[in-house]
N, C-alpha and C positions, 0 to 999 in steps of 0.2 A: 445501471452500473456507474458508480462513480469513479470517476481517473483522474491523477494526478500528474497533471504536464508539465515538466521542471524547465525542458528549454529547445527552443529551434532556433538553431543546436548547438548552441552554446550557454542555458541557461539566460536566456533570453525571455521576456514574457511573449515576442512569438505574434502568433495568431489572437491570442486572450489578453483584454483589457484591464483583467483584476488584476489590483496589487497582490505581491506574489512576498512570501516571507522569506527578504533577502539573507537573513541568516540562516536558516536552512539551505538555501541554493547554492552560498557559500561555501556551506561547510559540504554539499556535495561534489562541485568543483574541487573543494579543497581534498575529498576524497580521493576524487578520480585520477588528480593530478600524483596523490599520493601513491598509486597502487598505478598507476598506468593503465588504466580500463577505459573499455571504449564507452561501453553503456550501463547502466545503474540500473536495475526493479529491484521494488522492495512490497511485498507484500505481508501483511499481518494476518493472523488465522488465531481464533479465539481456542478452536478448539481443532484436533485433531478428526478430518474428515476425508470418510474415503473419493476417491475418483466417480465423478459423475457429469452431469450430459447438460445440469445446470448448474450456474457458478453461483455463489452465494451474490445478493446484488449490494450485503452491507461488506462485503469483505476492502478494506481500504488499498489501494494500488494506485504505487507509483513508478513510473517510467521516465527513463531520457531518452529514450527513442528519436530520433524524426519523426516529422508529421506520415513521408510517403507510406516507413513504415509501419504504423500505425493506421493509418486508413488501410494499407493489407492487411493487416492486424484483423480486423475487424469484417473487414470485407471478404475474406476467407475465413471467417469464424475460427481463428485459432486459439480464441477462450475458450473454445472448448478442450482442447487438448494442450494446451502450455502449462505442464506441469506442476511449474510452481503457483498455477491459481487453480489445482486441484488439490489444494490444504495439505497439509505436516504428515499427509503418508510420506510424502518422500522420507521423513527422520520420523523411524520412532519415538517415543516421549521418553522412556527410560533408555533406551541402544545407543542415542545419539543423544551428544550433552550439545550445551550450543558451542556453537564453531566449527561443528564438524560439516567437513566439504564435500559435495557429490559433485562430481564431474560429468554433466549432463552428456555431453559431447562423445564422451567415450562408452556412456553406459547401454550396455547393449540388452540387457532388460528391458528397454523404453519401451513401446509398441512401436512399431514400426512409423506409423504417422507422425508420431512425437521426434521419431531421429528426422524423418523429412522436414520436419517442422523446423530444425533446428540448421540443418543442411539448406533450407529457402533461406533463413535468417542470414547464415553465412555468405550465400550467391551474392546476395544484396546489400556487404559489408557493414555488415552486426558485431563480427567475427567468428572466429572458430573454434574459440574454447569458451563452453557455456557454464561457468561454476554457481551452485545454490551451496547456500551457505544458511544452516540454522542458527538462529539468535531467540533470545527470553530476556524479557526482564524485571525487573525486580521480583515483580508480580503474578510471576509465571507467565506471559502472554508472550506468544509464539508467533513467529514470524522466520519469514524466507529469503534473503537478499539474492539477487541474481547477477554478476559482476562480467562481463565478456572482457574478451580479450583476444589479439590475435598474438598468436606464440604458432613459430614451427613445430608442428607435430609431433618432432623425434626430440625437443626439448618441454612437453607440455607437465611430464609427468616430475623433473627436477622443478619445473617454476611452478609446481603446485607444491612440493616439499620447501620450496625457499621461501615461497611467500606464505606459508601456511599461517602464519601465527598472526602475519600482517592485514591480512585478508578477512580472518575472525574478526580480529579489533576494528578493522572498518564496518564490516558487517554489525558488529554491535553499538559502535556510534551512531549509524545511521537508524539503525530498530529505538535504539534508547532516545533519539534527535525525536522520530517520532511519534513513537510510542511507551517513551518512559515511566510514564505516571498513568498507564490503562491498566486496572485490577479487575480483570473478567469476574473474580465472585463480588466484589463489593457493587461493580455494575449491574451485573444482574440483580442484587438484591434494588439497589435505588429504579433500575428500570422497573422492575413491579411494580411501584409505586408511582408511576406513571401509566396515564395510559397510551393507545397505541399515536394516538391524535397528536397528545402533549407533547410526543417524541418529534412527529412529525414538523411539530411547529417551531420546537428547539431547533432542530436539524437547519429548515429553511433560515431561522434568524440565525444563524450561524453563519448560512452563505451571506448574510447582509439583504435579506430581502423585508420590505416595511411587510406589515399585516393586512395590507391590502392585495401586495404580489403576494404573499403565503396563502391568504382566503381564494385567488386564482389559481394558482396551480393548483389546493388540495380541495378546491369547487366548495369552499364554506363561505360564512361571512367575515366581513373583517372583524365585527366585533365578536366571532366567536372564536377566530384566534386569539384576539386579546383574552379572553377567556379562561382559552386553552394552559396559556405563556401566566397565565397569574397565578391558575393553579398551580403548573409546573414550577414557579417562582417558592408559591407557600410550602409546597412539597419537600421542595431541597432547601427550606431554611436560609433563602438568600436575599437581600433586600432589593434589587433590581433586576434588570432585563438582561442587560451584559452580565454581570457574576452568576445568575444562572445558566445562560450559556457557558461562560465560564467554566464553570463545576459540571456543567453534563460532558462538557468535551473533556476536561480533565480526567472526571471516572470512565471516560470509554463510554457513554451512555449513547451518544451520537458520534459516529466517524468524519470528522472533517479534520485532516493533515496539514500540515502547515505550508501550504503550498495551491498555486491556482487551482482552481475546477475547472472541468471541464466535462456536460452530461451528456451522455454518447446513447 
């Protein structure tokens, strides 16, 4: 599972030593500040998929959480029921255009463990109104922003009408910040044309890793990454190592956000 750490807790690099891309964090802050929200997720979903018991491991996710809750997070397994990283059932693809807002908090459809889930969030000052918010872009690619906020109860349903329009347009800065230029068909067509390896090895030189840490983590040699990353170069028509990276994260070929790593 890959995750992306934006800050503890203030957009901070935190616990993690990689440089972190200060204009995206920016322009999250700049969100937050705009909308008055406590915490920021943002997840992307290629395609519309129902509720299940495993989470996709390429799906891209990003949090401003704290660390504590996040290591509950995780330590409670609540990937597996937090909604928003069980894919675009929550918004159907034609019912719901994007911007349209479900109000987690109040929805009493959830399963029951998902309203507890949501109710722990809040014990723990998360806060108490949990809004998802569908976004697309250009390209059709589909994604979930998840905005908190603490609002008194008997005012939650006018600051969901006041801020409605506000709330869309952040939710769609942040989807298009980091997912603007992913075209799910044109990626699957060039992913074909790779194979599973070639992916693998994009992905790692993505994180900054030479071909000697890529040959250890994915137990090859080093020069059979080099290998890999030259076919994958010939393949997408590109004259070196960087602009092939380049162009695979561009097309969605590889998920890497503009933002630290962190593999959990």
């Amino acid at each position: 599972m890959s995750l992306e750490l934006a800050h503890f807790p203030d957009f901070q690099k935190g616990l993690f030593k990689d440089a972190v891309a200060t204009d995206t964090l920016a322009m999250l802050l700049e969100v937050k500040q705009q909308i008055g929200c406590r915490y920021i997720t943002h997840v992307g979903h290629s395609e519309p998929r129902p509720g299940s018991d495993v989470v996709d491991e390429n799906v891209p996710l990003l949090m401003t959480y704290p660390i504590s809750w996040l290591l509950r997070y995780f330590a409670k397994d609540f990937l597996k029921i937090d909604p928003i990283m069980q894919g675009m059932s929550l918004f159907q693809p034609r019912a719901d255009a994007p911007g349209t807002i479900r109000n987690l908090t109040a929805d009493a459809t959830l399963p029951l463990p998902v309203r507890r889930y949501f109710k722990d969030a809040e014990r723990r000052g998360l806060g108490n109104l949990h809004l998802a918010i569908c976004a697309t872009n250009a390209f059709g690619f589909r994604g979930i922003t998840l905005l908190t906020f603490d609002v008194e109860e008997a005012e939650q349903a006018s600051f969901i009408d006041r801020k409605r329009k506000q709330l869309a347009a952040a939710s769609a800065r942040i989807h298009n910040a980091l997912h603007g230029t992913r075209n799910p068909s044109l990626a699957a067509i060039i992913a074909n044309l790779l194979t599973r390896r070639e992916i693998d090895c994009l992905f790692w030189a993505a994180n900054g890793k030479t071909d000697g840490e890529i040959g250890e983590i994915l137990n090859i040699a080093r020069w059979t990454v080099v290998t890999y990353l030259q076919n994958a170069k010939n393949k997408l028509g590109c004259s070196n190592r960087t602009s092939t990276v380049a162009t695979a994260l561009a097309l969605g070929v590889i998920d890497i956000p503009t933002v630290a790593k962190a593999y959990l």
